[in-house]
LUMLUM-79426 format. One line per field, with one value per residue (C-alpha): residue number from 0; residue in one letter; x, y, z. Coordinates in nm, 2 decimals, padded with zeros to 4 digits. Example, Ala and Ser with C-alpha at 12.3 -4.5 7.8 and 13.67 -1.06 7.14 Angstrom:
BEGIN
resi <- 0,1
resn <- A,S
u <- 01.23,01.37
v <- -00.45,-00.11
w <- 00.78,00.71
This chain:
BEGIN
resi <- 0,1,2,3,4,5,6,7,8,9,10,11,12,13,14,15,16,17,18,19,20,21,22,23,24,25,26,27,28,29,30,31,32,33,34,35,36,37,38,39,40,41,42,43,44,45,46,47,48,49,50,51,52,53,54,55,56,57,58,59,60,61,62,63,64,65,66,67,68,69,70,71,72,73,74,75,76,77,78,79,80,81,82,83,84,85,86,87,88,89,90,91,92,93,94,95,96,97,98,99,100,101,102,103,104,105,106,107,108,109,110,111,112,113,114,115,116,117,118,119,120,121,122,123,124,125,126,127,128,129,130,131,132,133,134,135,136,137,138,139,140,141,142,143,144,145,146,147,148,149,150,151,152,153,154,155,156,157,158,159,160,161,162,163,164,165,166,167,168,169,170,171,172,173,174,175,176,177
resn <- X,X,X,X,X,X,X,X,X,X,X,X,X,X,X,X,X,X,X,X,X,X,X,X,X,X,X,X,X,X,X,X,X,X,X,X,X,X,X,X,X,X,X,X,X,X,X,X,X,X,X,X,X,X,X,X,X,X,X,X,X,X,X,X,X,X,X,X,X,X,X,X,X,X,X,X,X,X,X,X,X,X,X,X,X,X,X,X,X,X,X,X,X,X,X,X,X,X,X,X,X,X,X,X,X,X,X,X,X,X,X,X,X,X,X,X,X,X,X,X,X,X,X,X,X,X,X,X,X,X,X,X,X,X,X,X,X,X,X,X,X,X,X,X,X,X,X,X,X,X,X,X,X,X,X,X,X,X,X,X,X,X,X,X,X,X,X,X,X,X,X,X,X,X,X,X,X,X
u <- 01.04,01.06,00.68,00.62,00.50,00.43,00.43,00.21,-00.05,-00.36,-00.61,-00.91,-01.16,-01.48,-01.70,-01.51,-01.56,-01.28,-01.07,-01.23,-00.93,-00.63,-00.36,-00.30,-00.06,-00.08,00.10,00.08,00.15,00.10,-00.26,-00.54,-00.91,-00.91,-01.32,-01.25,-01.09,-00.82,-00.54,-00.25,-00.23,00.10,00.26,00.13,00.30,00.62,00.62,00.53,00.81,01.06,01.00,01.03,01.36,01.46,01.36,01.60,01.88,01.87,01.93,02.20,02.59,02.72,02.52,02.74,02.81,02.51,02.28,02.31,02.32,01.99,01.85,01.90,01.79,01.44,01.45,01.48,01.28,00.98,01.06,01.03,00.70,00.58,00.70,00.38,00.26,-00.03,-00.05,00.05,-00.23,-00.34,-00.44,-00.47,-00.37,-00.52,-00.55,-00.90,-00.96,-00.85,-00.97,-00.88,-01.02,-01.19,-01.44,-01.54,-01.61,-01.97,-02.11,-02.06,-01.87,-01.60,-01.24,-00.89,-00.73,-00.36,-00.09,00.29,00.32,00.74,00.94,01.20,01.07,00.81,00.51,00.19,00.00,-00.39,-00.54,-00.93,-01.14,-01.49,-01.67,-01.80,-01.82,-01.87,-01.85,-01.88,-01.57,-01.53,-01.51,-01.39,-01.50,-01.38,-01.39,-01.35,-01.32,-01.25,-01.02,-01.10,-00.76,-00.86,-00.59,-00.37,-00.02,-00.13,-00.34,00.01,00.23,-00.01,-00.03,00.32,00.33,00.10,00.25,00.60,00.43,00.25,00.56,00.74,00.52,00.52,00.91,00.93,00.64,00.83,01.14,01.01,00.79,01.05
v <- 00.72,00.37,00.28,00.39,00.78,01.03,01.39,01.49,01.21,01.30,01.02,01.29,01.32,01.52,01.25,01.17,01.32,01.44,01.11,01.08,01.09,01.34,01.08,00.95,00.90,00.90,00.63,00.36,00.00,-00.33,-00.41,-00.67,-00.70,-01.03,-01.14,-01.35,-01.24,-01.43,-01.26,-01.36,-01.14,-01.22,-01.24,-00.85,-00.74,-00.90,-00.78,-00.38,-00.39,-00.54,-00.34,-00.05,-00.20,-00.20,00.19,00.26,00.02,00.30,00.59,00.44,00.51,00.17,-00.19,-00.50,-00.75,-01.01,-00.75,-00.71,-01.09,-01.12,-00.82,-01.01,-01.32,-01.20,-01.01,-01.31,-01.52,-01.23,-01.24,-01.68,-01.66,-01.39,-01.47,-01.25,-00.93,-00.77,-00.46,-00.09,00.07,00.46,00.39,00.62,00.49,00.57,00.49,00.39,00.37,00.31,00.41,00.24,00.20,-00.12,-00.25,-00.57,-00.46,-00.39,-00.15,-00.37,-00.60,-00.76,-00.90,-00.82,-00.57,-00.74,-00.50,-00.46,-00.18,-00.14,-00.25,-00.29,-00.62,-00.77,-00.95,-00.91,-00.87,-00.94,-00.70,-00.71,-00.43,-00.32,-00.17,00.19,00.33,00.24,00.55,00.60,00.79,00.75,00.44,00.30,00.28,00.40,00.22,00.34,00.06,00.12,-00.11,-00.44,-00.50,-00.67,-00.77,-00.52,-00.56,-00.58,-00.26,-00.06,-00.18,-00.07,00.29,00.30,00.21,00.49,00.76,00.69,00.72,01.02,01.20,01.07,01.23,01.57,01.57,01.47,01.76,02.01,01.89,01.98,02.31,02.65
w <- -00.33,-00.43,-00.37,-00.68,-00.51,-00.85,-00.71,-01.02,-00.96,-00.75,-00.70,-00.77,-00.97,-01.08,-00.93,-00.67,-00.30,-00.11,00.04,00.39,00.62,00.65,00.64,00.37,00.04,-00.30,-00.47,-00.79,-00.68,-00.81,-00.69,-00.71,-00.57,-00.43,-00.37,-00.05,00.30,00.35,00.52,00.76,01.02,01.18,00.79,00.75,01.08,01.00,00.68,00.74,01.02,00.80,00.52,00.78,00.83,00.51,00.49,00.83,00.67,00.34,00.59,00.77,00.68,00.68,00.64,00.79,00.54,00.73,00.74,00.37,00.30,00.51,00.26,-00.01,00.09,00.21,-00.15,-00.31,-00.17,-00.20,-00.56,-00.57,-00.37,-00.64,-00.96,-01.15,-00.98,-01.06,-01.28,-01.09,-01.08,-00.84,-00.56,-00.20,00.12,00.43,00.78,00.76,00.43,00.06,-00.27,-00.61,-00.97,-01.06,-01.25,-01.09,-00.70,-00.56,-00.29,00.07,-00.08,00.17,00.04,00.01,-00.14,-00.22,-00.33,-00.29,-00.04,-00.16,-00.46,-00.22,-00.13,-00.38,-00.21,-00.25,00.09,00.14,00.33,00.45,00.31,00.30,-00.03,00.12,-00.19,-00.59,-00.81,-01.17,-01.32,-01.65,-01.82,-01.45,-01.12,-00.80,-00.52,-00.17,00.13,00.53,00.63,00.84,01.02,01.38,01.46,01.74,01.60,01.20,01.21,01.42,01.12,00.93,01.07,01.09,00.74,00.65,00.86,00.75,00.34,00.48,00.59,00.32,00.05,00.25,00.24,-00.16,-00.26,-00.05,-00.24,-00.54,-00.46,-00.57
């Protein structure tokens, strides 16, 4: 799975709880805390249903010559508009929520967590968050946040986002289960 999905890799620990929601993935991706909100809506809609494009386009037999002119421009220009991505790091994906390691990110904090959801096109998209949770693990901390997408058609590209990781991860550990 391109999104950088590790079968092995569970996002638990002793001192975690369970992750509050049913569907979710597991995955490491290129993230940041980002201590403002400051999202764009519209650009995180687009994005999650071209990116769902790009996932159909894979499946298919044959890609006409525009279509695959047009899927490397975009992949370009993601790669111009983010020349330096942030580290990968674990993070689990939910509908609701989100839990990641950090070290700088307070209990009821509100920001953006930006991350690239697919290495398949490279951007890093700020999505609004708030800090649920701050727990000790270690010498890091794990941070679990609910979601703050109000707005209609961000939060259903996000779900479908989600559900098509979801399924995704299902499919890959079945794969690999004798």
């Amino acid at each position: 799975m391109r999104r950088g999905y590790n079968p092995g890799f569970e996002f638990r620990s002793k001192a975690m709880s369970a992750f509050p929601e049913g569907v979710h993935f597991d995955a490491v991706l290129p993230l940041v805390w980002q201590p403002q909100v400051s999202w764009q809506p519209f650009e995180v809609a687009r994005y999650l249903d071209v990116l769902a494009d790009f996932d159909t386009a894979e499946r298919a037999e044959a890609v006409t010559g525009e279509q695959a002119k047009l899927d490397l421009q975009l992949l370009w220009l993601a790669r111009l508009m983010n020349p330096s991505l942030p580290l990968p790091a674990p993070v689990t994906i939910g509908l609701e929520y989100v839990r990641w390691s950090a070290n700088d990110v307070a209990l009821g904090a509100k920001g953006c967590l930006a991350m690239v959801p697919d290495e398949a096109l490279p951007h890093l998209l700020s999505l609004p968050v708030e800090v649920i949770a701050v727990e000790p693990d270690g010498m890091e901390t794990v941070v679990t946040a609910r979601w703050q997408l109000d707005h209609a058609a961000a939060r259903d590209a996000f779900e479908r986002y989600v559900f098509r990781c979801h399924r995704e991860q299902i499919r890959q550990e079945r794969g690999t289960k004798p």
